[in-house]
N, C-alpha and C positions, 0 to 999 in steps of 0.2 A: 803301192809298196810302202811297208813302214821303212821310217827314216831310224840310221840305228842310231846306238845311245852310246855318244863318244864321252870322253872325262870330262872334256867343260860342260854341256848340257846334265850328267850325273850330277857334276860338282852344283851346279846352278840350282837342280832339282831338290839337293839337300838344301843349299842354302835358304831356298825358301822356304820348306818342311821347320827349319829351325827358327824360323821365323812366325811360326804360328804360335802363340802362346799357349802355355801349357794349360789344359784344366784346372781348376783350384779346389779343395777339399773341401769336406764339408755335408752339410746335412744330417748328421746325427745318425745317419744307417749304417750299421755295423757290414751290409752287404758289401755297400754303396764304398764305405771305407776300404775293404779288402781289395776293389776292383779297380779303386783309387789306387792303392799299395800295389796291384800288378802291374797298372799300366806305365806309373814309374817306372818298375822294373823293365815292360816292353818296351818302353821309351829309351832307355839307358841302355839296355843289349845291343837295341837297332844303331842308336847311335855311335857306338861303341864299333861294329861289327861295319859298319858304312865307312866311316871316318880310315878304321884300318883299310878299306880295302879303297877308299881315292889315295890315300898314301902312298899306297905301293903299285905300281906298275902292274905288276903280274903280283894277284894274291895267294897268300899262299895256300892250298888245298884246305887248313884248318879254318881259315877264316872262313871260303869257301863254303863249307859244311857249317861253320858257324850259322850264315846266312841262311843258308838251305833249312837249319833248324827252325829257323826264327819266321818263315814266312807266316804261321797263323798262330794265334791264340785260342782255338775255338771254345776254350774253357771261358776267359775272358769275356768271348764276344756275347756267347748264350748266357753268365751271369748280367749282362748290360742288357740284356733283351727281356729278361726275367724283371729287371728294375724297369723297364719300362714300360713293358706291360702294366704291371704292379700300380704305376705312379703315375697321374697327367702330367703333362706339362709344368701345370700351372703349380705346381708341388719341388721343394728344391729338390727333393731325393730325383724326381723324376727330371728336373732340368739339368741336374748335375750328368745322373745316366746318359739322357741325348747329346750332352758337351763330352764326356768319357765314349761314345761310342764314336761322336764325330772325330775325334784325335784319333782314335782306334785305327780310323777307315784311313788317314791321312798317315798312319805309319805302313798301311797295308801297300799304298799306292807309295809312299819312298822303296819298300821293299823291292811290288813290282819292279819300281825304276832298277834298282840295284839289280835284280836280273835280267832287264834288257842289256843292260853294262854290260855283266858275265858273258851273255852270248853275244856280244858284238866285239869282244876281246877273243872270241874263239875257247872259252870256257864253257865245258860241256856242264848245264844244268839237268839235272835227272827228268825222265819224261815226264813224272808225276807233277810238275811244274805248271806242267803245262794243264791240268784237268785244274791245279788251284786256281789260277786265269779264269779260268772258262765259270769258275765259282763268282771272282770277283764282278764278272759281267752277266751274270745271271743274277748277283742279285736287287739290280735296280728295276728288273724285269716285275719280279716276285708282286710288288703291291696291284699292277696292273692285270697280271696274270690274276689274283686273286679277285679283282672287282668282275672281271670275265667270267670268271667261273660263278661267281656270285650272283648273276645275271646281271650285273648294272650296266655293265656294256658289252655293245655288238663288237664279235669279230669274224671278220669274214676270213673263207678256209682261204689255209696259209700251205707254204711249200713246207716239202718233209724234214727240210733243214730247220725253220723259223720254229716246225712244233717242237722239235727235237730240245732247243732252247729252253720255248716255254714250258718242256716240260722236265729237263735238269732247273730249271729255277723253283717249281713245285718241290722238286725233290733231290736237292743237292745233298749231299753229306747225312741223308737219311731223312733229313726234316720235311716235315708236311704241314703245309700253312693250316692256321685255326681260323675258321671262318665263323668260327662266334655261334656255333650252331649245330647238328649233329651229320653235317657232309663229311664224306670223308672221300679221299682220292686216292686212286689206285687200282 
């Protein structure tokens, strides 16, 4: 049984989020800058948007919907994913991208947190909530799924649940993994 998410474990949860230092700018990519310039801005709404709602006891509906707005950037995350592609590592544009996507993922999971709160305060969250979740956990699956399908590793057949998983992780929010080659899935 999950354990629910009272005010000091939320409060605690931001306190640590706030404690990650921010990404730093840079790199000379006009992209790489803009992606920079939003994630401030996701940083600054979420924060904004959390803060209101440990303040108040019972939030009020606007913040509420505030939050509800804020759970994804997927414009953000797909330009962070386009720079990494794009960039190794070993490249600042492309170190910069993998440190903007990691804050990204770490405001994604304060969110989460922020709607475990809501529904353990008996705030109803829209059910659509609940499929963005199922996204969050799908996609650490994805790179695995991908070597699978690739042939690099065995998998042995799975119950109709597990496929079900790995195969909202192929294909969440419309996207189809690139396998660097001309497979396609579906």
């Amino acid at each position: 049984m999950e354990k629910k998410m009272g005010t000091g474990r939320f409060s605690k949860v931001f306190d640590e989020f706030k404690r990650i230092p921010f990404p730093p700018s840079g790199g000379g990519n006009k992209d790489l800058e803009d992606a920079h310039a939003s994630l401030i801005l996701y940083d600054a709404d979420t924060a904004g948007v959390v803060t209101s709602i440990l303040d108040n006891p019972r939030p009020s509906e606007e913040r509420i919907h505030q939050l509800i707005d804020l759970q994804a950037d997927y414009g953000l995350e797909e330009r962070l994913e386009k720079l990494i592609k794009a960039f190794p590592d070993s490249n600042i544009v492309g170190k910069l991208a993998r440190e903007y996507m990691g804050y990204y993922y770490e405001i994604r999971k304060l969110l989460q947190a922020a709607n475990s709160y809501l529904l353990s305060i008996g705030v109803n969250v829209p059910d659509w909530r609940v499929i963005e979740n199922y996204r969050d956990m799908a996609d650490p699956i994805r790179p695995v799924l991908k070597s699978a399908l690739a042939g690099e590793r065995e998998v042995l057949p799975q119950k109709p649940f597990v496929e079900a998983w790995l195969g909202y992780a192929l294909h969440c929010y419309g996207k189809t993994p690139d396998f660097g080659g001309s497979h396609r899935v579906g």
